[in-house]
C-alpha positions in Angstrom: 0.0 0.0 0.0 3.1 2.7 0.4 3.4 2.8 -3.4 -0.3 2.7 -4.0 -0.4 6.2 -5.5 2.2 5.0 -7.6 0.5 2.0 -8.7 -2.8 3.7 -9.3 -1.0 6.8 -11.7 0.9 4.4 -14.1 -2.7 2.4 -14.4 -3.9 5.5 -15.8 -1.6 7.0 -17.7 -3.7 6.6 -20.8 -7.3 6.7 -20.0 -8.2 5.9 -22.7 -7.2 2.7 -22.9 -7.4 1.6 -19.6 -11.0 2.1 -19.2 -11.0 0.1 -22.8 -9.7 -2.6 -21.2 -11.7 -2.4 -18.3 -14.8 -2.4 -20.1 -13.3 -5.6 -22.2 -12.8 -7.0 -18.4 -15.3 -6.3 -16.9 -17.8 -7.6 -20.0 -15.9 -10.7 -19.7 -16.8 -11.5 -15.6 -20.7 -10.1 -16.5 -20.4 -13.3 -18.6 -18.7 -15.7 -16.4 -21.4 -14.0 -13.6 -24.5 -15.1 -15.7 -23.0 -18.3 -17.1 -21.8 -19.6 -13.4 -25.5 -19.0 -12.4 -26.8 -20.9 -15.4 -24.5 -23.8 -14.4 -25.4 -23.5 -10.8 -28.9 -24.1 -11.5 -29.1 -26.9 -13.6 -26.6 -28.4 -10.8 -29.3 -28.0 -8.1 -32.1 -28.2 -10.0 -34.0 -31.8 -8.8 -32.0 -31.6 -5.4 -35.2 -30.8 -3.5 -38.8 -30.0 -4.3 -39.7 -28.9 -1.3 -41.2 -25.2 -1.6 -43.2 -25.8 -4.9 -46.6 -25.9 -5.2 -46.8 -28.1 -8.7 -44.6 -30.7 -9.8 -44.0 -32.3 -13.0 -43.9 -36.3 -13.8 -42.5 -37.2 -16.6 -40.7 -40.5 -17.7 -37.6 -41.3 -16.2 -36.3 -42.4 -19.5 -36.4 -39.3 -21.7 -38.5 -36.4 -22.3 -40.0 -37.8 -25.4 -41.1 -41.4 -23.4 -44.9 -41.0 -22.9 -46.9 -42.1 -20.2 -50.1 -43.6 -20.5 -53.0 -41.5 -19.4 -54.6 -44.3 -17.0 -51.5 -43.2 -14.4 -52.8 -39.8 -14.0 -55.8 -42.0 -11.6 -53.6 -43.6 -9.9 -51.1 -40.5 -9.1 -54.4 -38.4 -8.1 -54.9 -41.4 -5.0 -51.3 -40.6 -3.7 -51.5 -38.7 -0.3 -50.8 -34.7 -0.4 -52.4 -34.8 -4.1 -54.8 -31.8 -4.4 -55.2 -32.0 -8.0 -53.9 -33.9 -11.6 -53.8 -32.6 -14.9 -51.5 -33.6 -18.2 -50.3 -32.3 -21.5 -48.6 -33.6 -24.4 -46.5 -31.6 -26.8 -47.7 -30.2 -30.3 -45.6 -27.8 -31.6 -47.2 -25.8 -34.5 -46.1 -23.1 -37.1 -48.4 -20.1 -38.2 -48.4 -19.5 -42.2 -44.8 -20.0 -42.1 -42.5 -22.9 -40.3 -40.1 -20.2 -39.2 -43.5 -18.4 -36.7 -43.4 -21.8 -34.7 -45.9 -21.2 -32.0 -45.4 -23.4 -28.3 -49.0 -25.4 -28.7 -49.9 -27.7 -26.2 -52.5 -30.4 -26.3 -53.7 -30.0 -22.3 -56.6 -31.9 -20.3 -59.7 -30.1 -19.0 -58.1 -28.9 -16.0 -54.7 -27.9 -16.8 -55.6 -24.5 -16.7 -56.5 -24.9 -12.9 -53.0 -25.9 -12.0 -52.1 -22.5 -12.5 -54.5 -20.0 -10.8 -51.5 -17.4 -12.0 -52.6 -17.6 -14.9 -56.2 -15.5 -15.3 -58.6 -17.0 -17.7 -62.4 -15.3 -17.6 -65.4 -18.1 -17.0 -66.8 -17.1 -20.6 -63.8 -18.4 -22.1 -63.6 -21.8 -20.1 -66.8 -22.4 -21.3 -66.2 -22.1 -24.9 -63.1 -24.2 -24.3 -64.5 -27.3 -22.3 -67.2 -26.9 -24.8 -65.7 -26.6 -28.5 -63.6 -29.1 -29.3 -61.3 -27.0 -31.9 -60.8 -24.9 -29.2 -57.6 -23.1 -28.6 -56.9 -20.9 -25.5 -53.9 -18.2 -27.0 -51.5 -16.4 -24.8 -52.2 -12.7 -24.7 -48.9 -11.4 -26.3 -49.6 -14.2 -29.1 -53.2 -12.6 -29.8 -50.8 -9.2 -30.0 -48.3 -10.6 -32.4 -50.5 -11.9 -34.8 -53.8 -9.4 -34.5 -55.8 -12.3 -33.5 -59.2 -12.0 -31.4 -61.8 -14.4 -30.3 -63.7 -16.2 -32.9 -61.3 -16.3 -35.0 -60.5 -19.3 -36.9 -56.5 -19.9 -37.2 -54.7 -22.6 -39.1 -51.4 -24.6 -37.3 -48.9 -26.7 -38.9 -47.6 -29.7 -36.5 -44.1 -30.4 -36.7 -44.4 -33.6 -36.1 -48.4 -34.8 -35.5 -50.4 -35.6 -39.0 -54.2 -35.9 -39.1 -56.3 -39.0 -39.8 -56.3 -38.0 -43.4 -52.4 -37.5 -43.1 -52.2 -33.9 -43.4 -50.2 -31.9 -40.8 -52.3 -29.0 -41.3 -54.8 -28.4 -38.4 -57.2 -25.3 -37.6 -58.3 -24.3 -34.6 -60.8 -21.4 -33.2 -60.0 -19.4 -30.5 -61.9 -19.2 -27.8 -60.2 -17.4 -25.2 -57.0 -15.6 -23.9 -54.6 -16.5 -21.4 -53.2 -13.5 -19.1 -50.2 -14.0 -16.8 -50.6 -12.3 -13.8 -46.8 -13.4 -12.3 -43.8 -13.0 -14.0 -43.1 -16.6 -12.8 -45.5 -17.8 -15.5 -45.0 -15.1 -18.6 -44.3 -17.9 -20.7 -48.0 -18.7 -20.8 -48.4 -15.5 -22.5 -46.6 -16.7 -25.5 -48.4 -20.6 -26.1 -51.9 -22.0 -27.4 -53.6 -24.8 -25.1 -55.3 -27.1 -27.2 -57.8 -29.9 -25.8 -55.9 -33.1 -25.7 -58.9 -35.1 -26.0 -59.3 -33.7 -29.3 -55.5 -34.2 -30.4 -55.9 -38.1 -29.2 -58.7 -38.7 -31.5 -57.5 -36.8 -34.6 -53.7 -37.2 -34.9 -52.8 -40.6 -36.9 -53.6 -43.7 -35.1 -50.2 -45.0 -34.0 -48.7 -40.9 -33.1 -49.8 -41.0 -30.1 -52.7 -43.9 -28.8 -53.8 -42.5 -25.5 -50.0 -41.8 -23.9 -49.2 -38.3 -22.2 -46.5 -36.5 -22.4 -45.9 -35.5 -18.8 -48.3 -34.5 -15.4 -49.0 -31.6 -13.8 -49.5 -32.1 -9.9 -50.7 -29.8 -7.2 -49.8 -30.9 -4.1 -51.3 -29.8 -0.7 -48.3 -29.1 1.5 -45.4 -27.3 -0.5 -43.1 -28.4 2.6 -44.1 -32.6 1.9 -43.5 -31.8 -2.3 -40.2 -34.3 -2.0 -42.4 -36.8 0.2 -45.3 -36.5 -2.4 -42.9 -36.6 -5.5 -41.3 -40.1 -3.8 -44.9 -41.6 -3.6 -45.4 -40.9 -7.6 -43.0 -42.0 -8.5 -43.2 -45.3 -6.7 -46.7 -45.5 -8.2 -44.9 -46.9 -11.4 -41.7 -48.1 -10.2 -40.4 -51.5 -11.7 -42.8 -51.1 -14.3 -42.4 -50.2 -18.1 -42.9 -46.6 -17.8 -40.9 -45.5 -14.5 -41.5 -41.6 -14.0 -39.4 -39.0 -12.7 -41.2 -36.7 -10.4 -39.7 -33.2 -9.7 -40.3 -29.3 -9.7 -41.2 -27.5 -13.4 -37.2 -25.9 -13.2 -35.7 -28.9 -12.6 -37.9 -30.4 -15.6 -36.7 -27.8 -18.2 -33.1 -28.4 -16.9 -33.4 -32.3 -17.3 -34.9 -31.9 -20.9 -32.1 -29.3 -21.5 -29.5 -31.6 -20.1 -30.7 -34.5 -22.2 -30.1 -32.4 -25.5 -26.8 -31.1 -24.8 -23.6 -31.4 -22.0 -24.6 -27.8 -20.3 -21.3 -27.8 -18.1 -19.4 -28.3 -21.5 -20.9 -25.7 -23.4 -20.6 -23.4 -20.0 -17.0 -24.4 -19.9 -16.0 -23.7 -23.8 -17.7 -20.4 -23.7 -15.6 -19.0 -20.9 -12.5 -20.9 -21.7 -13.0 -19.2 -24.8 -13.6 -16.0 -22.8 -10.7 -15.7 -21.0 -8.0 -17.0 -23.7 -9.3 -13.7 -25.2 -8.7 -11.7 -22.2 -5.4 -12.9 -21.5 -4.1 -11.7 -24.9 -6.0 -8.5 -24.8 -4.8 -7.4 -21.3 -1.4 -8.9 -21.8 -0.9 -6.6 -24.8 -2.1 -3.5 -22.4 0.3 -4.0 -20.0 3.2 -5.0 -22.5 2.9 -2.0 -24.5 2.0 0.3 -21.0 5.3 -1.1 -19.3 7.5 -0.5 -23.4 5.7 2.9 -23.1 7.6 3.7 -19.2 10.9 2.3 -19.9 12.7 5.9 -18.9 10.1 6.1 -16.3 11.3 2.9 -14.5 14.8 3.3 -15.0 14.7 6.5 -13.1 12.6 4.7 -10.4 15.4 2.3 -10.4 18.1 5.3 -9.9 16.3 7.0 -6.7 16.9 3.4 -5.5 14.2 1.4 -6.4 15.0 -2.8 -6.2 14.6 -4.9 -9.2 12.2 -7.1 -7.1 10.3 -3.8 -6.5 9.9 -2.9 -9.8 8.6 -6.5 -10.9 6.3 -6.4 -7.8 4.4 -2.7 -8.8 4.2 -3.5 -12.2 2.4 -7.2 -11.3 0.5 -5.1 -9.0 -0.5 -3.0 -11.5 -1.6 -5.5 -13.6 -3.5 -7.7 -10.7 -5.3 -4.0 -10.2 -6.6 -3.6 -13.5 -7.8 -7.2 -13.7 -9.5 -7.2 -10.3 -11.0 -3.6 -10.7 -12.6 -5.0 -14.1 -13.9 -7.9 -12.6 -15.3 -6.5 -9.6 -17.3 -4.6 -11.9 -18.3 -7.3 -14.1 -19.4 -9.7 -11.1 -21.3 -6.7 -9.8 -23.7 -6.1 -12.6 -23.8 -10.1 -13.1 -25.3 -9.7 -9.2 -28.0 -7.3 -10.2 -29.1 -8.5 -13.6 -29.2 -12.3 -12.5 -32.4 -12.0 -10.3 -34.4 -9.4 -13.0 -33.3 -12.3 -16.1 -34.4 -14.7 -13.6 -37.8 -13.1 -12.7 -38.6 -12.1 -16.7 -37.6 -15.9 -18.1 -41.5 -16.8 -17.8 -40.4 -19.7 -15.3 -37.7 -20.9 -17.3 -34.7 -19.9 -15.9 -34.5 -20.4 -12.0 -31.3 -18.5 -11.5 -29.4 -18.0 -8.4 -27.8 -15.1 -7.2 -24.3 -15.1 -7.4 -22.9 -16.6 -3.8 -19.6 -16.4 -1.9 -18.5 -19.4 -3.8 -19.0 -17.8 -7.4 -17.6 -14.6 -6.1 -14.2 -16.3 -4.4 -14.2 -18.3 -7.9 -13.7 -15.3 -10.3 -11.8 -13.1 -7.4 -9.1 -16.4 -7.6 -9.6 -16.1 -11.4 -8.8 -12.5 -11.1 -5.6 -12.6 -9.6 -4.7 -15.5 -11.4 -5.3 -13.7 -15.0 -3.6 -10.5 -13.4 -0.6 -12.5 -12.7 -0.3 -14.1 -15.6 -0.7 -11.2 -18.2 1.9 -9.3 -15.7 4.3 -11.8 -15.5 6.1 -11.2 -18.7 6.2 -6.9 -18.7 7.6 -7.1 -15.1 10.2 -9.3 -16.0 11.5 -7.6 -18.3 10.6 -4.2 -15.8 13.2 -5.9 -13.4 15.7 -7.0 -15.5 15.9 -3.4 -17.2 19.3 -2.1 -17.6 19.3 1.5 -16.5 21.6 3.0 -19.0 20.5 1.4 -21.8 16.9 2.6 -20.7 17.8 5.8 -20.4 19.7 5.8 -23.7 16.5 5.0 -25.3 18.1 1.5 -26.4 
């Protein structure tokens, strides 16, 4: 801390470029903020249920094994059960493949699962009682001037009719509005009645399975017990399930399509390889830039092992100011990303573990970019510096 002032002047001796960098570093550790979060949940996601109100059986082989619909009986008998409901997958495209549209064929009740979501009693109605029925998310019915009545056609990705065509239509009957942030997503997705789907799609598509169940349970504080009972409903059978919370569903099926931790880990390798030669070219060409400078330290006494210390100082500064400041903003954004994700994303804030990771990172990067400028800082000859050779 004596030289500090010392330290702190060369940092700055071209603003310019230093606050550059720092941007560069600090954009850097936003990223390794965010991404360490997004690894961090998918590593506690299915840990513990306890705390969530629904829960989401689906099989325990992969997320495209159905289930068949008699379980959803049985799983309605297990104690702290309030209420069942299931969905399969659609898909769908609007006038063009590229407008895919989340469409989901859904039993009666689905839409009492989630009391966040508001849907007016006209509108249930229509639904239970039209069976074309579609209820559309409100910002769908925005994005495509849609209102009720309306008579919309969807192309299935995957889900042909009887007469083998995979164009479907379907008339709207009602809107669904979000009231949480924790369930936006259903602002962006058509319900369809699965009932409906079963009977239409091409016999051999589908034949009565689900794709997953919804569950309500009674206690949020039993949801592990409850999610134990399910899933022994069907254990040693042909369809074993995997009971767990709606997050730690999305990170399963996201897990089964690709190595999260990998991607995670090529991304910021990727990163930081780029840091390291971007800040070690700011500190080379800042320490070529004060050869006079440090020879004249070096005359009023200055020690060679002083000189390589305030230069890797200077260099462990700039990486740590950076990433202070990168960390930071990854510790407000995360929890606003988190909220606006529709559900999605069940981020947690960044912790003392993430923040003692990218501080070790920190000085580690600072280190290593400084290594080579304050070697050469010590081993300066203080003639020939002076001499401008």
């Amino acid at each position: 801390m004596k030289y500090f002032h010392l330290i702190w002047a060369a940092l700055f001796r071209r603003k310019t470029r230093t606050l550059l960098t720092l941007v560069s570093i600090a954009a850097a550790f936003l990223l390794f903020g965010m991404l360490d979060a997004v690894r961090m949940s998918f590593d506690q996601a299915g840990k513990s249920a306890n705390g969530a109100q629904r829960l989401q059986t689906g099989s325990k082989l992969s997320f495209i094994d159905t289930l068949p619909q008699g379980l959803g009986g049985k799983i309605a008998t297990v104690p702290g059960v309030k209420s069942v409901a299931y969905a399969n997958w659609f898909g769908g495209a609007y006038q063009d493949p590229h407008n895919q549209v989340f469409t989901f064929a859904v039993s009666d009740n689905y839409i009492d699962q989630y009391p966040e979501v508001a849907v007016s009693d006209d509108a249930r109605k229509a639904f239970l009682n039209t069976r074309t029925g579609i209820l559309v998310g409100e910002k769908l019915m925005e994005k495509y001037h849609w209102k009720i009545g309306d008579q919309i056609p969807l192309q299935s990705n995957i889900f042909p009719q009887q007469n083998g065509s995979k164009n479907w239509e379907f008339n709207i009957v009602g809107v669904l509005h979000p009231t949480e942030q924790s369930v936006s997503f259903y602002g962006q997705i058509i319900l369809m009645h699965w009932k409906y789907f079963d009977d239409a799609v091409l016999k051999g598509y589908n034949n009565g399975q689900v794709g997953w169940y919804v569950t309500r349970v009674n206690d949020v504080n039993q949801a592990d017990q409850v999610a134990r009972a399910i899933d022994a409903v069907s254990a040693n059978s042909d369809h074993e399930t995997r009971t767990q919370t709606e997050a730690a569903a999305t990170a399963s099926w996201m897990k089964q399509l690709a190595d999260i931790g990998l991607i995670v880990g090529s991304i910021m390798g990727a990163v930081f390889f780029t840091l390291l030669l971007l800040t070690g070219n700011t500190m080379m060409q800042a320490v070529r830039e004060r050869t006079s400078e440090l020879a004249v330290l070096k005359t009023l006494g200055f020690s060679d092992r002083g000189v390589l210390a305030m230069v890797l100082a200077e260099s462990v500064l700039l990486v740590l100011l950076g990433g202070v400041i990168g960390i930071g903003l990854a510790t407000v954004l995360i929890p606003g990303v988190s909220a606006n994700s529709g559900g999605m994303l069940n981020l947690p804030t960044v912790g003392a573990d993430s923040w003692l990771l990218g501080i070790a990172l920190m000085l580690a990067i600072g280190v290593v970019v400084g290594a080579i400028p304050a070697w050469r800082a010590m081993r300066l000859n203080i003639v020939d510096a002076l001499a401008g050779r």
